[in-house]
N, C-alpha and C positions, 0 to 999 in steps of 0.2 A: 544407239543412245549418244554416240558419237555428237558433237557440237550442238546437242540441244541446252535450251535456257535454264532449263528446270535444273534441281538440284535432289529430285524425287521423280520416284517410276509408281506407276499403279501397276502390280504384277498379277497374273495371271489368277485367279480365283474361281475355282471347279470350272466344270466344260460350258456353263450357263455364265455365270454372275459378272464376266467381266469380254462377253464374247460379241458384242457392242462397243466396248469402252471404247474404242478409236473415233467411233461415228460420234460417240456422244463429245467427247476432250481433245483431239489431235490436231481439228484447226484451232483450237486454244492455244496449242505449242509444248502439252503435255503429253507424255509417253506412256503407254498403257501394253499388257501382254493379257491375247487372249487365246485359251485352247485351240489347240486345229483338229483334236481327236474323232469329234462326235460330228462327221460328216452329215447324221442325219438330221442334226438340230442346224448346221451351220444352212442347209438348202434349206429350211423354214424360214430361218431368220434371211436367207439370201432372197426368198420372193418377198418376204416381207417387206425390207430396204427397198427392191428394187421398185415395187407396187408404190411404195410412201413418197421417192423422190422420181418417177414417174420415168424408170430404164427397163427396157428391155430385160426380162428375164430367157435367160437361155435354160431349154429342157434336155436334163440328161438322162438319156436311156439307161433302165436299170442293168440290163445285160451289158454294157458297155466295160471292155475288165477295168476302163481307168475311170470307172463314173465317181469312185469315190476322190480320185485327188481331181478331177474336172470339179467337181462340185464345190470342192477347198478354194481353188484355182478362179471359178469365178465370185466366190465371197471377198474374196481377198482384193478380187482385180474392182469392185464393188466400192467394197470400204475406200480405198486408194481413189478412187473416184470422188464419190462423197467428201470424203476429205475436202481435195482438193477443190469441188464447187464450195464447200462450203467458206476454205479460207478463202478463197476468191471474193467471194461475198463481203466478208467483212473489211477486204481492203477495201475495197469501195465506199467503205460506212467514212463519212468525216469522225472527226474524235469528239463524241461528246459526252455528256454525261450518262455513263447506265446502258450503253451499247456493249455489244460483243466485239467492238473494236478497243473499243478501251479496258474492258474486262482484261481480252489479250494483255495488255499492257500493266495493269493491276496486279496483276495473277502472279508474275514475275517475281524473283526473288532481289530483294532492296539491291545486293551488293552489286548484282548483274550490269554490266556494260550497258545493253540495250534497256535497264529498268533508268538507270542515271541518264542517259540520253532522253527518255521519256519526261524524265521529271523536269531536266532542263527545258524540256518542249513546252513544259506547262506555265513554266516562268515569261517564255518569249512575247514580247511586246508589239515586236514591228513585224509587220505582216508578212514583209515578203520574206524574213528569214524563217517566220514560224511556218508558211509552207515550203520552202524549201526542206524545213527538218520534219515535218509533217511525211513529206513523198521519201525520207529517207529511213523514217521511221517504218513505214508501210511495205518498203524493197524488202527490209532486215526482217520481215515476220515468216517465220516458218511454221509447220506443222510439225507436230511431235510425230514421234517417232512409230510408224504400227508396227509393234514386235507380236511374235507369236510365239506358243508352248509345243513342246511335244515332252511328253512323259514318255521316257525312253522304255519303260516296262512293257506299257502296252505296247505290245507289238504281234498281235495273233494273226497265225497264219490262215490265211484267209483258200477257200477250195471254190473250184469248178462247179457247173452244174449235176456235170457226171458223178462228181464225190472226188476228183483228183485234186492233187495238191496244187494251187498256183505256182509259178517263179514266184522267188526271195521278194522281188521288185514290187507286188501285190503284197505282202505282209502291210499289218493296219499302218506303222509308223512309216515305214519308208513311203507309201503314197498319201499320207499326209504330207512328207517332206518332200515331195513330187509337185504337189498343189503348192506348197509354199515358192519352191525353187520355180514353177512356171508361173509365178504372178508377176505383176508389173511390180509390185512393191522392194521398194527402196528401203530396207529398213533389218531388222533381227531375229533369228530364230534363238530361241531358248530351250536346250536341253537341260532335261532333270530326271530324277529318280533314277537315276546309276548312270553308267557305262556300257555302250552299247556298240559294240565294237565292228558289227556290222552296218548299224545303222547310221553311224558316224563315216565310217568307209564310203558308205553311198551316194554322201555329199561330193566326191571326184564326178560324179557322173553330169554335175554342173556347173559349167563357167560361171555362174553369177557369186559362187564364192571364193571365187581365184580373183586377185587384181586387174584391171583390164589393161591396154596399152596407156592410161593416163595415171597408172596408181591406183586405182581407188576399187573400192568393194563395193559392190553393189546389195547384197546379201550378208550381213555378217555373224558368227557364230557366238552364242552366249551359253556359256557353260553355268547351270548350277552347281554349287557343289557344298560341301558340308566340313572341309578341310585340305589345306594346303597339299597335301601328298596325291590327291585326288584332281586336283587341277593339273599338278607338273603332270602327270602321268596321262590325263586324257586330251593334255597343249602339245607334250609330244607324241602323241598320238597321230593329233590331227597334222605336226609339223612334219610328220616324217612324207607326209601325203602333200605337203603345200599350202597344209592351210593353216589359217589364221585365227587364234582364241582373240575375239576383240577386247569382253570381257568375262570375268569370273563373277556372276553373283553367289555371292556367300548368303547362305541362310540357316541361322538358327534349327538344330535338328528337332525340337520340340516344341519353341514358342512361335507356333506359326499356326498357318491353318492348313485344312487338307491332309492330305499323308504326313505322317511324321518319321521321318529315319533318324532316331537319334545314333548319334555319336559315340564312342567307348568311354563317355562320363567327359569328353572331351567341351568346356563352354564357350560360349561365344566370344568372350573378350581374350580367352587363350590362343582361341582360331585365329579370329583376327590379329593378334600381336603378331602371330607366325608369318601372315601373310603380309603384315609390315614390316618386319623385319627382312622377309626372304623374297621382296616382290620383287626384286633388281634380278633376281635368278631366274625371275622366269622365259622373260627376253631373253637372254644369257643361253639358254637351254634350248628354246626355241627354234631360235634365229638360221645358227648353225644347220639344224635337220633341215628346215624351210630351202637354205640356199643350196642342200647336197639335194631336194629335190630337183629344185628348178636346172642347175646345171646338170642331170639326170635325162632328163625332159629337153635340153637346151631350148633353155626356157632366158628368156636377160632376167638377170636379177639384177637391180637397182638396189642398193645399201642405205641410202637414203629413205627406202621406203619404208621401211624395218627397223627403225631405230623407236620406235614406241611400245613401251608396256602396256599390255594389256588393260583394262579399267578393271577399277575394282569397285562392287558398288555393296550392299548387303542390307538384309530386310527381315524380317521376324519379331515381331513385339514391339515395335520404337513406339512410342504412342506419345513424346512429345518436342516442342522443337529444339531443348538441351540435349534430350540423347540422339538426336539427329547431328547436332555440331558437333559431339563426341566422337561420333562413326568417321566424321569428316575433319576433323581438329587433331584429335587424338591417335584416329587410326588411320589417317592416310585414305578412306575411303572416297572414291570421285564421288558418289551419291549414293542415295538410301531409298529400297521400297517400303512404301503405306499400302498394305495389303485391307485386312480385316474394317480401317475407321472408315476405308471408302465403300463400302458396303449399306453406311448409313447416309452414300452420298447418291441419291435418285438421278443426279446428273451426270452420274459418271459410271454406274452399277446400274446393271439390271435385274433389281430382286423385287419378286412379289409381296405385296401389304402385308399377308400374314406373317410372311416372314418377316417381313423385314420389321415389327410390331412385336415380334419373339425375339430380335438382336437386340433392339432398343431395352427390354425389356428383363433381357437374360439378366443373372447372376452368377459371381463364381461356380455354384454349383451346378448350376445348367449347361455349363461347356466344359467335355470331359473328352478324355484320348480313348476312344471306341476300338471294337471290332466289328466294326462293320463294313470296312472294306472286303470283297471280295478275292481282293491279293494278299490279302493275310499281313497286312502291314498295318499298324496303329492311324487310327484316321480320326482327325478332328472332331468334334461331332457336339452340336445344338438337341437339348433337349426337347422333345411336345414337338418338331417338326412331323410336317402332313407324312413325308417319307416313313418314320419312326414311328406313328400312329396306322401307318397302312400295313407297316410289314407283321405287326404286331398285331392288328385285327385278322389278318391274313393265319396266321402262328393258330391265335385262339377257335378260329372258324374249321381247323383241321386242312388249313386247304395253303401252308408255310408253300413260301419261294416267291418270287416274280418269273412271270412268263417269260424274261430274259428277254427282250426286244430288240435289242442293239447286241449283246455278246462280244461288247471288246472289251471285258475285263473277266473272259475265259481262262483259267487256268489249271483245271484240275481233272485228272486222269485215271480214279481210284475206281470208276465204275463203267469208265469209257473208253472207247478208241482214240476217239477226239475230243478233246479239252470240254468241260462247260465251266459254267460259272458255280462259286459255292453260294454264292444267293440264290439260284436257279429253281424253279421247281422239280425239274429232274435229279439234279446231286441232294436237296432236301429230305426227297422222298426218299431214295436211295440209302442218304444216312440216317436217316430216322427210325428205317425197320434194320439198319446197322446198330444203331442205339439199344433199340429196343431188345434184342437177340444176345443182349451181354449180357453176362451174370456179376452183376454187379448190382450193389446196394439202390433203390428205386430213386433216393436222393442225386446219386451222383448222375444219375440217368437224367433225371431235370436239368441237371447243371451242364451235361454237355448238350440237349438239347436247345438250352435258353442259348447255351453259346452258339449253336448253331443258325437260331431263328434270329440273333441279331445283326446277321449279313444282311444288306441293303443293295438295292439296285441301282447302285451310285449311278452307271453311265448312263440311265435313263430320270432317275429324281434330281441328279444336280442341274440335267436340263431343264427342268418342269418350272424351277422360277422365272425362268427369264420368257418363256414361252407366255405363259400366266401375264404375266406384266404386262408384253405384248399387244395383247389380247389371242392369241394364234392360238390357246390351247385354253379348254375350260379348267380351272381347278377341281373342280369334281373328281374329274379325270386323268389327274398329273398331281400324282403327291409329289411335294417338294423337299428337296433334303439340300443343304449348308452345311459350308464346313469353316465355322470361324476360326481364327485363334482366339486365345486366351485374354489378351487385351481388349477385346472387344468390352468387356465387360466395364469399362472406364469411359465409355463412350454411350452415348444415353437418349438421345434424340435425331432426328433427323436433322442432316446440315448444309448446306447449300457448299457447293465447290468453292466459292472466292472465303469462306469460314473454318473448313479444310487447309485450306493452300495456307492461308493467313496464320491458322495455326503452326501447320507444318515449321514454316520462318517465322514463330516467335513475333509475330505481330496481333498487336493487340492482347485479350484477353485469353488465356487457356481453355481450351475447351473439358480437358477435365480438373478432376480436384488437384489438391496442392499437394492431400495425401499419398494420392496413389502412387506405391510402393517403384522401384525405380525398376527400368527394365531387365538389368542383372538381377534382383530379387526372385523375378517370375521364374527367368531360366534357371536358379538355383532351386526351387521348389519344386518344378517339373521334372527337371533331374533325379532327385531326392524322391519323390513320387516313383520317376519309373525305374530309381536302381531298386525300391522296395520290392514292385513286381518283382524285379528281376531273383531277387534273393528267396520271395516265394515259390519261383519256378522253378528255378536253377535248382539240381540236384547237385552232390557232393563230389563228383568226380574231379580231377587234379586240374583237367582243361578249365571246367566250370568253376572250382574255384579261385584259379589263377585268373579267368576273365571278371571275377568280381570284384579281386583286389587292386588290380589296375584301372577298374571302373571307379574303384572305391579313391584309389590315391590321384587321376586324374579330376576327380569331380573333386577332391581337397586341395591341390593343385590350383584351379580355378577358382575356388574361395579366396584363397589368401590372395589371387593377385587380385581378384575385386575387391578385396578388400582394401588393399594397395591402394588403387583407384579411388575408393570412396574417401580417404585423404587429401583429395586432390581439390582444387578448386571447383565447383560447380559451374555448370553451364545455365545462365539463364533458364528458368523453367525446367530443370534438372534434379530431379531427388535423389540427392547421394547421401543425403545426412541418415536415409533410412537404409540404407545398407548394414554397416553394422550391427544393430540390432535383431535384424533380419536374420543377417549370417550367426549369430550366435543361438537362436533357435533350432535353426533349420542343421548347422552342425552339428548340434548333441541328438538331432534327429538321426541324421547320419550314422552319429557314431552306434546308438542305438540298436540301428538297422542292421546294422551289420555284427551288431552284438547279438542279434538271435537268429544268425542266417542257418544255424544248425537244427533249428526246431521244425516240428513236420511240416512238409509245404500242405497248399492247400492251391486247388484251381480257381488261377486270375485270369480273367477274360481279357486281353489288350483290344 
């Protein structure tokens, strides 16, 4: 994300919805993150590309042990191509009205060096200076950045034909990071969903994330993370090895889409303070391990080259262009991810009509923090999707599970040797006449089996929109399942990219109301929501009560300095005025909650 224009990322959204985004936005000059998980969707979508812009597709043998990062490897080496015919292309375009040359130039944020340059081009009278700044306009254009994901959880060990275990180096994530590390691409991996201490290790095994003899990284490393203590500890991590956090995205441990890993009651604008406050320490800490490496190695370390802080960027619920100058004014942030609004953007997403006809359409109540992931982790989740209507007909038909097709979000060992999945039809069956076999009241028996029939076949349904879209796969045949955030719900139509962008910077009209609550609002209700859970689950023991009063006194904690905040001056397009009010509900909520945390729990499905 290094020297790009923009001042906004399109991040990563399920293994489908944003695993295009580069083909579609990146000779625009926009930055996008797509999964590298689902090897089997990435070879669909890779003949399909290659069939559309008329390249050679290369066939990988499925017995091949590295067919999975090969097949990463040429999606990647693909897009990077594509791209780059494609900016090609528009340099060529003259600048006129309604072209994708000018688009490029539109798209830009006002304050931007290269947007003021433009504009002055538009004033220019005499010919021969307006092409001279015309061909200098044209050098200056870059392509955004193609970053990619790996969710550091998935990581299943993958076996032989014979039934033996592979090497580490076949595990799902490391040869995703295999495929990534051997592509041409110039550009970001993003780690998320914890600390993976092996698979972070693994990165030694390729020069393209060391500096080269000229300085510069070819490959560089993007941590997610959910709080400052979790960055210094996985920066040195990677410094003690030589390598380099470029940057830290922060994101909202609830108001987002997809997985949610909430925090210990910890909020966003607490997080963020810490990481402005304590950002000078991170270089600080860094540096030092980075240089005991390289003299280790005798390796030259250059000082000059290490004198930069990591970016800081962050994304979860922003949904207008005042809390975006907030993230960036306020807290020091270099830029901000638009996750969930571009989802209602066909140019830059790839989501099927039905869905995407259910996001336009959703309400608060339609988007709730499910169980339906398979890792037992809270997971976003759209009501009435095909996914959620199929697993469910499936439940009622006697015949619960998915045939488990893909099995990279295997994890469970109660009735096997080797992992399956608990959406599976195997672990289903398994626990169902486990269910059945307990003596326990017939009620409760529903209850744990509704909990069980709402596991979903994420790695195979979050593919099925983009597939759909495509045309590659029929919908008959490919239930689809989305995982918006919560903001979505403020967003209401479909929107064309230069309507998006325009928002994003606070140009022109808002694209939602004037009402909609501000985006510290949401995270304090989501919070307050899931420490309710928490206080229904949570039994009485001294551990479990000490973890609810420090849940309890950081989530108060974070009220009062948003409320702090909401004092403050507003940013253009900025609702702080409805903070207060907010927080005076949603407090006595709070207090509420924890005033009956001793009465008998009851089972919450997360």
């Amino acid at each position: 994300m290094e020297n790009m224009y923009h001042k906004f990322h399109i991040p990563v959204m399920g293994t489908g919805h944003s695993i295009d985004s580069p083909i579609r936005v990146a000779h625009l000059g926009i930055s996008s993150v797509m999964s590298i998980v689902d090897d089997i969707l990435i070879e669909k979508i890779y003949k399909h590309y290659a069939h559309k812009f008329s390249i050679d597709a290369e066939v990988i043998l499925k017995n091949d042990l590295y067919a999975r990062s090969k097949r990463i490897t040429n999606y990647l080496n693909l897009a990077d191509k594509i791209v780059a015919l494609k900016l090609d292309e528009i340099k060529l375009l003259p600048f006129s009205d309604g072209n994708e040359k000018t688009k490029y130039f539109e798209l830009l944020p006002d304050d931007s060096t290269l947007k003021k340059k433009y504009k002055y081009f538009l004033t220019i009278k005499d010919e021969l200076e307006k092409e001279l700044v015309a061909q200098e306009l044209t050098e200056l254009m870059r392509a955004g950045s193609i970053d990619v994901n790996i969710m550091s959880k998935v990581d299943r060990t993958n076996y032989a034909k014979d039934g033996s275990i592979l090497s580490d180096e076949f595990s799902d994530a490391k040869a995703a990071l295999r495929g990534y590390a051997e592509s041409t691409l110039n550009s970001s991996i993003v780690f998320s969903a914890g600390f993976n201490r092996s698979l972070l290790g693994f990165l030694t095994q390729f020069k393209d994330f060391y500096r080269d003899a000229n300085g510069q990284i070819k490959k560089k490393i993007i941590i997610k993370v959910s709080d400052f203590r979790s960055a210094l500890i996985q920066g040195k991590f990677l410094a003690t090895k030589g390598l380099e956090v470029s940057e830290f995205r922060i994101e909202s441990g609830l108001n987002c889409g997809g997985h949610a890993f909430a925090s210990q009651g910890y909020l966003l604008p607490s997080i963020l303070k810490e990481f402005k406050d304590k950002r000078s320490q991170l270089a600080k800490e860094f540096i030092p391990l980075i240089k005991s490496y390289y003299e280790k190695q005798n390796l030259p370390f250059n000082e000059s080259d290490f004198i930069c802080e990591p970016l800081l960027t962050v994304q979860g619920g922003i949904g207008t262009s005042g809390e975006a100058q907030r993230m960036i004014e306020d807290f020091g942030c270099d830029s901000t991810g638009w996750g969930s609004p571009f989802l209602l953007v066909p140019e830059a997403t790839c989501v099927d009509d039905d869905t995407l006809d259910l996001l336009i359409n959703a309400k608060k109540e339609d988007l709730y923090l499910s169980g339906a992931s398979p890792l037992g982790v809270p997971f976003n989740n759209l009501r009435q999707t095909g996914s959620e209507l199929w697993t469910k007909n499936r439940a009622e038909s006697g015949k619960p599970g998915s045939p488990c097709p893909k099995g990279f979000l295997i994890s469970d060992k109660q009735y096997t040797d080797k992992p399956i999945c608990t959406a599976s039809r195997q672990f289903q069956k398994n626990k169902f006449d486990e269910i059945t076999a307990l003596q326990i009241p017939e009620f409760e028996k529903e209850e744990l089996k509704n909990s069980m029939y709402a596991k979903v076949c994420l790695c195979d349904h979050l593919a099925n929109g983009a597939l759909i879209k495509l045309g590659i796969s029929p919908k008959t045949k490919s239930p689809q399942s989305i995982c918006p955030g919560p903001n979505i719900v403020w967003f209401n139509r479909k929107y064309s990219l230069q309507e998006m962008t325009d928002h994003i910077y606070g140009r022109g009209q808002s694209l939602v109301s004037e009402d909609r609550p501000h985006m510290f609002c949401q995270e304090i209700e989501l919070y307050i929501n899931y420490f309710e859970k928490l206080v229904l689950t949570m039994g009485i023991s001294e551990a479990e009560i000490k973890y609810l009063e420090t849940f309890k006194t950081n989530l108060e904690n974070g009220i009062e300095y948003i409320l702090e905040i909401s004092e403050r001056n507003a940013y253009p397009n900025e609702n702080l005025k409805s903070i207060p009010e907010f927080v005076h509900v949603q407090y006595n909520r709070l207090k509420l909650i924890y005033s009956q945390r001793n009465e008998p729990s009851i089972a919450v499905n997360f």
